[in-house]
MARVO-592958 format. One record per residue (C-alpha): residue number from 0; residue in one letter; x, y, z. Coordinates in pm, whole numbers, plus 50000, padded with zeros to 5 digits. Example, Ala and Ser with C-alpha at 12.3 -4.5 7.8 and 13.67 -1.06 7.14 Angstrom:
BEGIN
0;A;51230;49550;50780
1;S;51367;49894;50714
***
This chain:
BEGIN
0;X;50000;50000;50000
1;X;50169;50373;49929
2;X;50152;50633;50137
3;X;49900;50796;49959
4;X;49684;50498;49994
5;X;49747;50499;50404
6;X;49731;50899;50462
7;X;49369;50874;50211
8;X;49241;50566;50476
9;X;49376;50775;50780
10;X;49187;51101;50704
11;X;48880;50869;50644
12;X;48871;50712;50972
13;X;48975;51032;51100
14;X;48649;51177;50973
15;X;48468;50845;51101
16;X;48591;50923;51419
17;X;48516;51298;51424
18;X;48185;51209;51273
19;X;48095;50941;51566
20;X;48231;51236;51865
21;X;48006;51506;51683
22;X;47679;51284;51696
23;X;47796;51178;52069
24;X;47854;51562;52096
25;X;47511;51679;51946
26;X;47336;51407;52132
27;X;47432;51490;52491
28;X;47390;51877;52387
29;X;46976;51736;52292
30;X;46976;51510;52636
31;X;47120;51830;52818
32;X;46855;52077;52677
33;X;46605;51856;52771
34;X;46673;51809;53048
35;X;46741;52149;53104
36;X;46394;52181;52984
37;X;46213;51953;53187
38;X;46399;52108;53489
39;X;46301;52480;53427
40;X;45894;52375;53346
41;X;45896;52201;53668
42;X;46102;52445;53926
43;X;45905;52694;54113
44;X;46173;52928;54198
45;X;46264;53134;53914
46;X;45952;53261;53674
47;X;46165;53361;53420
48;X;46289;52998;53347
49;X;45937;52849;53395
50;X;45826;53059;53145
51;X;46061;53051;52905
52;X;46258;52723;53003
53;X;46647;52719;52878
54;X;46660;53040;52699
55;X;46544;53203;53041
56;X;46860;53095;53188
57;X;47077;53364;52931
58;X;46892;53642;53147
59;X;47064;53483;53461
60;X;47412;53488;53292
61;X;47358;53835;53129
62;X;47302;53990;53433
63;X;47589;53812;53606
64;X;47814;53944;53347
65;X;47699;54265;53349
66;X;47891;54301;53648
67;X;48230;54244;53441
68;X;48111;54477;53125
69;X;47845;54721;53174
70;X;48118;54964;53238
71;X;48176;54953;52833
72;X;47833;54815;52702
73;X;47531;54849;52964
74;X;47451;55121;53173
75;X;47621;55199;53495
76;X;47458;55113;53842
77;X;47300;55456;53898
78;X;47160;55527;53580
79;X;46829;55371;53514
80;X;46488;55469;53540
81;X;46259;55428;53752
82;X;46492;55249;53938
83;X;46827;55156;53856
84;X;47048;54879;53909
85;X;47157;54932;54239
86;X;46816;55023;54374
87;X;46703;54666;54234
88;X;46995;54478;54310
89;X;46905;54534;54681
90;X;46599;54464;54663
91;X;46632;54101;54526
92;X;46892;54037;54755
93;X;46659;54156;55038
94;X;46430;53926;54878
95;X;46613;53626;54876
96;X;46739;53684;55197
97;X;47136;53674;55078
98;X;47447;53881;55142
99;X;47337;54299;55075
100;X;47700;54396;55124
101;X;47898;54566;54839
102;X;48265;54620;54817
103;X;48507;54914;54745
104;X;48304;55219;54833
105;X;47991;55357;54720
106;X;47859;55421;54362
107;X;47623;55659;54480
108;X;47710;56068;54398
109;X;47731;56249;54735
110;X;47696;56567;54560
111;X;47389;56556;54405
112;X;47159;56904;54479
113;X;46856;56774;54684
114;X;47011;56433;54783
115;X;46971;56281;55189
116;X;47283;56218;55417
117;X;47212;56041;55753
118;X;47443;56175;56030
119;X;47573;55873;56237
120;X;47624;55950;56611
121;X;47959;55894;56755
122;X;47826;55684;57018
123;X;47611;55442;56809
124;X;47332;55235;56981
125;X;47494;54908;57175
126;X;47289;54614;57047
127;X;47184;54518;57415
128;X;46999;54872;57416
129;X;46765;54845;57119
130;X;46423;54769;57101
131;X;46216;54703;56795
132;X;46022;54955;56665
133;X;45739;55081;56873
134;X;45372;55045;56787
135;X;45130;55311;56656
136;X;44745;55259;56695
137;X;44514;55440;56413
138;X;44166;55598;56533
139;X;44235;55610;56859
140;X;43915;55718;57079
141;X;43744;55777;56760
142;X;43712;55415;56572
143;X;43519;55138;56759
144;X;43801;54912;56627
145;X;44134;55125;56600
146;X;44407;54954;56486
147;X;44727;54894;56594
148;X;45074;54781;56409
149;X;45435;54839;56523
150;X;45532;54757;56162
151;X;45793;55011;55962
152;X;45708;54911;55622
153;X;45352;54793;55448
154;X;45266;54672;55104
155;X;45085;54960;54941
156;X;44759;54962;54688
157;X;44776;54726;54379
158;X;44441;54589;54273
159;X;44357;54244;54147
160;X;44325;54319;53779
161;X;44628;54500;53799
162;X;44823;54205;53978
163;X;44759;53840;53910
164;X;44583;53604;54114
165;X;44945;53413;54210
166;X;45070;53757;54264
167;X;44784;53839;54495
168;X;44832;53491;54664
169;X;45185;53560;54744
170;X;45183;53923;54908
171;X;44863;53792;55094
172;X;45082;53469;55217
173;X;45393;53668;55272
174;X;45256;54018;55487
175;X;45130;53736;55697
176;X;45450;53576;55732
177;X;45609;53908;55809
178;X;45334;54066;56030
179;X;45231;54377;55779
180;X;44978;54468;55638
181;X;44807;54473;55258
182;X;44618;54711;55073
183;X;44402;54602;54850
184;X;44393;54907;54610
185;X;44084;55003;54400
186;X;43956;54637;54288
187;X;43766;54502;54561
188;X;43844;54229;54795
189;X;43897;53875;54671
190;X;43975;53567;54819
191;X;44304;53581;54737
192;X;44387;53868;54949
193;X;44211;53679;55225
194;X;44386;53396;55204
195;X;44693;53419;55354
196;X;44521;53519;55713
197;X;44697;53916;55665
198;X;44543;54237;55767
199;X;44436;54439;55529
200;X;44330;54813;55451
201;X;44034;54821;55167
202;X;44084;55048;54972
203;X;43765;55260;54800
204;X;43851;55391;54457
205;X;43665;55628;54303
206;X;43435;55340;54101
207;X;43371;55171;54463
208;X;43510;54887;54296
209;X;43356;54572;54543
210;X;43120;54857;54761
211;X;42922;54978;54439
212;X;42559;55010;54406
213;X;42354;55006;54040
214;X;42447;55346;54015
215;X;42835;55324;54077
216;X;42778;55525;54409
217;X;42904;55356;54757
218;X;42692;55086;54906
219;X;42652;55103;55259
220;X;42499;54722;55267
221;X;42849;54595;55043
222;X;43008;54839;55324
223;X;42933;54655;55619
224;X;43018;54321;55449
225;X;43324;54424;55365
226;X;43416;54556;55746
227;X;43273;54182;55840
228;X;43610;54007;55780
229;X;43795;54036;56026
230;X;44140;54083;55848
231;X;44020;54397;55698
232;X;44119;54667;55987
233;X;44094;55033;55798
234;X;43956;55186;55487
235;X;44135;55428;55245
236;X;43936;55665;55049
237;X;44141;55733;54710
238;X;44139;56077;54634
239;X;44447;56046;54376
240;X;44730;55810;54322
241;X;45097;55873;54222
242;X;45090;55732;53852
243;X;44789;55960;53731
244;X;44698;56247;53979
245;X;44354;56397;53841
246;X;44239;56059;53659
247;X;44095;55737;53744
248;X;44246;55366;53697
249;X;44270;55176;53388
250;X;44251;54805;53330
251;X;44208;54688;52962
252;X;43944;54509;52883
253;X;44193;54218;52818
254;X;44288;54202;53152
255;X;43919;54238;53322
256;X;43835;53811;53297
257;X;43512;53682;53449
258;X;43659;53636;53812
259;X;43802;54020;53822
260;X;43471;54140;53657
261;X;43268;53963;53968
262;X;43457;54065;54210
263;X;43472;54438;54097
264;X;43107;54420;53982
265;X;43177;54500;53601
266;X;43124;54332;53294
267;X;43373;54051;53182
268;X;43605;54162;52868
269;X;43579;54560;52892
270;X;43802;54822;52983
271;X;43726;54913;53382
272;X;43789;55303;53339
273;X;43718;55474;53677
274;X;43582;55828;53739
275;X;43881;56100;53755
276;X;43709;56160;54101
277;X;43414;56077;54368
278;X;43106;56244;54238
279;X;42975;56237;54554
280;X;43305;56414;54705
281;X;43355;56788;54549
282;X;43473;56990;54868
283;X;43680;56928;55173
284;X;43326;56887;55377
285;X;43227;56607;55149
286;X;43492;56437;55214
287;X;43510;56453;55621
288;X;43118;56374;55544
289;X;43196;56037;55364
290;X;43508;56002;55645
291;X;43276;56000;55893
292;X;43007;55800;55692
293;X;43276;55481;55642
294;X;43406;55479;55990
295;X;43042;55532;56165
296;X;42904;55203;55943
297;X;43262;54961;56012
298;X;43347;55066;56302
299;X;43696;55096;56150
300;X;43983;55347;56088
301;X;43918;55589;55759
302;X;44141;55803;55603
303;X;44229;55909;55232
304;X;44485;55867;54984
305;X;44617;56157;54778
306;X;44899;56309;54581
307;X;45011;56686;54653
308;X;44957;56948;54472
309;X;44764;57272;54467
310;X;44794;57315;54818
311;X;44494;57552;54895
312;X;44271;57309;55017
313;X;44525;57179;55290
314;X;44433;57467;55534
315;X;44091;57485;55436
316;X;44083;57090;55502
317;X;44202;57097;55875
318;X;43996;57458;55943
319;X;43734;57251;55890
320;X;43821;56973;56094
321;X;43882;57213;56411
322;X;43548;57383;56321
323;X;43317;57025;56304
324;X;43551;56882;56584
325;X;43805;56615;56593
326;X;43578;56325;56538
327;X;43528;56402;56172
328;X;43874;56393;56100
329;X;44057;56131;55888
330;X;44273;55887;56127
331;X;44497;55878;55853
332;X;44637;56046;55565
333;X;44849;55827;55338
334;X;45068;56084;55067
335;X;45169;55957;54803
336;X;45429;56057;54576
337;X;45397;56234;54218
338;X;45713;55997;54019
339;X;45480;55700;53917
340;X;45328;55396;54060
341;X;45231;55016;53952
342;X;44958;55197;53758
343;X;44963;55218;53378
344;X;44903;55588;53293
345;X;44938;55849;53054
346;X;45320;56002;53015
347;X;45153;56337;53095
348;X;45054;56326;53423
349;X;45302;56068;53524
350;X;45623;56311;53402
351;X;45454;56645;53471
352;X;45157;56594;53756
353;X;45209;56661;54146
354;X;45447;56743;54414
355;X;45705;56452;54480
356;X;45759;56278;54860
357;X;46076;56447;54908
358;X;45808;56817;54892
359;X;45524;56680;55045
360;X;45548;56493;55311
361;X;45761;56733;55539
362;X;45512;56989;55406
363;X;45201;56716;55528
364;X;45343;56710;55822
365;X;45443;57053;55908
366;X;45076;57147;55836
367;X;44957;56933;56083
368;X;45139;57031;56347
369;X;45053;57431;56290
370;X;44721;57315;56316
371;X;44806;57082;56639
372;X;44636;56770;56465
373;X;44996;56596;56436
374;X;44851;56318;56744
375;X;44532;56297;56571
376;X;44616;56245;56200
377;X;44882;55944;56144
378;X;45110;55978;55806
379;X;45118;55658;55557
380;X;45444;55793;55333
381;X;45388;55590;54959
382;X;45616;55665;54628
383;X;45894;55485;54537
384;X;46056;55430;54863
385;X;46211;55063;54820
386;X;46553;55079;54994
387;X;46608;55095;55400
388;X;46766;55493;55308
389;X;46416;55575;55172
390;X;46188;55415;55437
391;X;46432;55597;55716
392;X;46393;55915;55546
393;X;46083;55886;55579
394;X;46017;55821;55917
395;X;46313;56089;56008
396;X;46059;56335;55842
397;X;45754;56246;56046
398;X;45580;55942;55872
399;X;45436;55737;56122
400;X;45407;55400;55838
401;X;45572;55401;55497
402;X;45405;55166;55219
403;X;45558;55008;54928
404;X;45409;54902;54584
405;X;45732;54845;54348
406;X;45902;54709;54589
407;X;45700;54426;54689
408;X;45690;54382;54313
409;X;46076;54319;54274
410;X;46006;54094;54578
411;X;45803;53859;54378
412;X;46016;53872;54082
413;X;45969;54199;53868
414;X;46251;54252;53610
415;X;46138;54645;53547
416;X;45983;54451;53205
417;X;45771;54783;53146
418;X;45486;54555;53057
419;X;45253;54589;53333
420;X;44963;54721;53092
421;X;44998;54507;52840
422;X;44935;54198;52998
423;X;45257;54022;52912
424;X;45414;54046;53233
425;X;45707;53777;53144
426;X;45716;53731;53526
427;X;45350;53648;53578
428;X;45288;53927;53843
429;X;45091;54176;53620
430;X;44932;53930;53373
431;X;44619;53691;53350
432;X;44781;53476;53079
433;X;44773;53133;53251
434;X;45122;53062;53027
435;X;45305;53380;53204
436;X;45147;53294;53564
437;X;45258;52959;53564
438;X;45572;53061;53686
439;X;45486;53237;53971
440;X;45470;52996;54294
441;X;45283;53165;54532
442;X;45415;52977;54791
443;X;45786;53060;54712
444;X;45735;53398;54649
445;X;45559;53454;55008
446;X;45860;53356;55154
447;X;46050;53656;54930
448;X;45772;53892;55040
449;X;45846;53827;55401
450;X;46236;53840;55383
451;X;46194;54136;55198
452;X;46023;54328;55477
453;X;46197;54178;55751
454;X;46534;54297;55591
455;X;46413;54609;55512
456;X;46306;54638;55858
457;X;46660;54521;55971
458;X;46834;54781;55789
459;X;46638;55054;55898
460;X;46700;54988;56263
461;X;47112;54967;56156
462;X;47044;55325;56016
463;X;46833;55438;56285
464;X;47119;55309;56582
465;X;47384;55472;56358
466;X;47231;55795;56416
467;X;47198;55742;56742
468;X;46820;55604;56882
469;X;46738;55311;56952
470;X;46434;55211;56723
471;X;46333;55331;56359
472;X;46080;55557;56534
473;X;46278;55749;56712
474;X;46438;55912;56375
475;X;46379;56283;56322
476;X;46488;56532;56095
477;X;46827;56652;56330
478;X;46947;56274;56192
479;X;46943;56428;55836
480;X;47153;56666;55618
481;X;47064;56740;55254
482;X;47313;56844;54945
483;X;47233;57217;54881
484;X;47277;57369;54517
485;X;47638;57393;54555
486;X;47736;57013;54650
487;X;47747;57084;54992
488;X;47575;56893;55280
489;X;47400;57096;55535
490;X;47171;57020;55847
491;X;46777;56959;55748
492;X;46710;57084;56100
493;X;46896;57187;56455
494;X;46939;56895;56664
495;X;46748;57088;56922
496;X;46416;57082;56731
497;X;46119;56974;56933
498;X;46094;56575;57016
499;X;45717;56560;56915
500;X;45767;56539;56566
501;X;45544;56243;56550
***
């Protein structure tokens, strides 16, 4: 045989060979995908995989690498909107209860005009002398059932419709688990918000989603069913909402199925536009009339819900309440702040409409004590406060309960998908495609809802004995200094100021 002859029957079995390792090679890549497939379809932990099983898993990678490259491809930690990366990355590791520490300094600008500094003590709080945070009881000598909660942080208004019924399921499940509260925003009560055994705060949109009569006015009869359950322990008038100031909510038709359409008392496949406002509410009066009309048939804490703005009715609003007397007050006032909200709405009013938190809630508060209703009116601070530095600022400016939305989205998986109107929520929390919810496990989420607001807890106490006190409470506005126009940090207030501020 020539050489010729043996190199031609070499390269042949040389291809044989390759040819035999590439099948072996293609075959375990089709046993892997399956049962890569198989895997992600049946795990309950991740929605993104369930729902999109193997490619999911790039997301996971991408966003691991991101770490190594966004400096030259993606955007930096403190640049996106509504929240950025860093904001986010807390919050899922708050969620899943794993390491929050970061290394080599902050990322954060300490220069920015209008920006918060906390001013640690030099003798921090020994962790034998803290004490959790203290409670706060709501109507007070004034509700037949006031209620009472020592919790810092609460899960704020998102209505089934909006939210899914898995989504529902879990913040239901987890504000149990974590001893907080739910509000059940505009849509009525369902069973899913009963069903994890939370309390809850009904909330009564301007449709009276759930309370309605034939004429889309409030029910007393559906009023006093609803204050039957037991769970449900105050109502919130909605006067406005962050996302859309001045107009009502919006759920597509597509998103209004036969269960939603029950339960809110609305017909099954149409759009469920509510009124920009109460008709039966058009003057500070009418509203301390239907305040007083909600609490006198539950026997349960009322207040209202509304962003800032033109501020004129404010002192007209508590003149009032000093000239019909105390008892036709709200026990609450929850603020809420003008940069968005869960709430699909039109670019308008969400860029352009209302005063933000950081304007009116110290301007809430200050009103209340010129008119020396501070003790009678509690402050519910809502708007885009999902880190520990947000809720403490909060309480440090005289909020007596901050509430979250967003953030008790990111704890049940929310990638910031931007989808939340369109019913293709690719994390199942905002949709009622049965595909996309699939891959939301109420029960695993719960747990995520819960670590997320005992770690957010946690971290506000470490902020709160940094600067000094001993609980999250016992912040006030001497704890705070604020970047001025020049870059320069200066005291909010003399650490003298008063010690009532709640």
């Amino acid at each position: 045989m020539s050489d010729m002859d043996e190199l031609t029957e070499l390269g042949l079995k040389v291809l044989e060979y390759g040819a035999l390792v590439f099948m072996f090679f293609l075959g375990v890549l089709f046993f892997t995908i399956l049962y890569l497939y198989i895997a992600d379809i049946t795990q309950s932990k991740q929605a993104i995989r369930r729902n999109y099983p193997v490619v999911g898993r790039f997301r996971y990678f991408f966003e691991h690498m991101g770490e190594f490259f966004r400096q030259y491809f993606f955007a930096m930690d403190r640049e996106e909107l509504p929240f950025d990366r860093a904001q986010r990355s807390w919050a899922y590791r708050a969620s899943k209860n794993i390491d929050s520490t970061v290394a080599f300094g902050s990322t954060r600008p300490l220069n920015n005009p209008g920006d918060i500094i906390f001013l640690n003590d030099l003798f921090p709080v020994l962790a034998e002398d803290t004490r959790p945070a203290s409670a706060v009881t709501i109507g007070a000598g004034y509700a037949e059932k006031p209620y009472t909660s020592s919790a810092v942080i609460n899960i704020s208004g998102m209505s089934f419709g909006a939210l899914s019924v898995p989504a529902i399921s879990a913040l239901s499940r987890g504000a149990k688990k974590a001893g907080i509260w739910l509000n059940t925003g505009e849509g009525g009560l369902s069973p899913y918000h009963l069903e994890g055994g939370c309390d809850l705060v009904f909330q009564i949109g301007t449709a009276k989603y759930g309370v309605r009569d034939d004429q889309g006015l409030l029910s007393d009869k559906k009023l006093k069913e609803i204050a039957a359950h037991e769970q449900v322990k105050m109502f919130e008038i909605k006067m406005s909402q962050g996302a859309k100031p001045g107009k009502g909510g919006m759920l597509p038709g597509a998103k209004v199925s036969p269960v939603i359409a029950e339960i809110r008392g609305i017909k099954a496949g149409e759009d469920s536009i509510s009124p920009n406002g109460h008709p039966e509410i058009r003057s500070v009066d009418d509203l301390l009339d239907m305040i007083v009309r909600v609490r006198s048939l539950t026997g349960k804490p009322c207040g209202f819900k509304a962003v800032m703005g033109n501020g004129r009715w404010v002192n007209e609003f508590l003149q009032a309440i000093h000239r019909r007397g105390l008892d036709c007050a709200p026990d609450f006032i929850t603020i809420d702040s003008a940069d968005g909200g869960t709430g699909a709405a039109p670019q308008s009013l969400i860029d352009y409409m209302g005063l933000p938190l950081k304007q009116s809630l110290p301007l809430a508060v200050d009103k209340l004590k010129q008119y020396q209703l501070r003790d009678r009116i509690k402050i519910i601070a809502s708007g885009k406060l999902i880190n520990p530095s947000d809720v403490a600022w909060a309480l440090s400016m005289g909020a007596d309960f901050v509430v979250s939305a967003r953030g008790f989205m990111f704890s049940l998986g929310c990638i910031q998908a931007l989808q939340c109107n369109k019913n293709t929520c690719p994390t199942g929390i905002t949709t009622h495609n049965p595909d996309l919810q699939k891959g939301l496990d109420p029960r695993d989420k719960a747990e995520r809802v819960c670590n997320f607001a005992n770690n957010m807890t946690h971290e506000v106490e470490m902020i709160a004995h940094s600067c000094g006190v001993r609980e999250p409470r016992e912040l006030r506005r001497c704890h705070i200094s604020v970047v001025n126009e020049i870059g320069v940090p200066v005291p909010l207030e003399s650490p003298d100021m008063p010690e009532d501020v709640h």
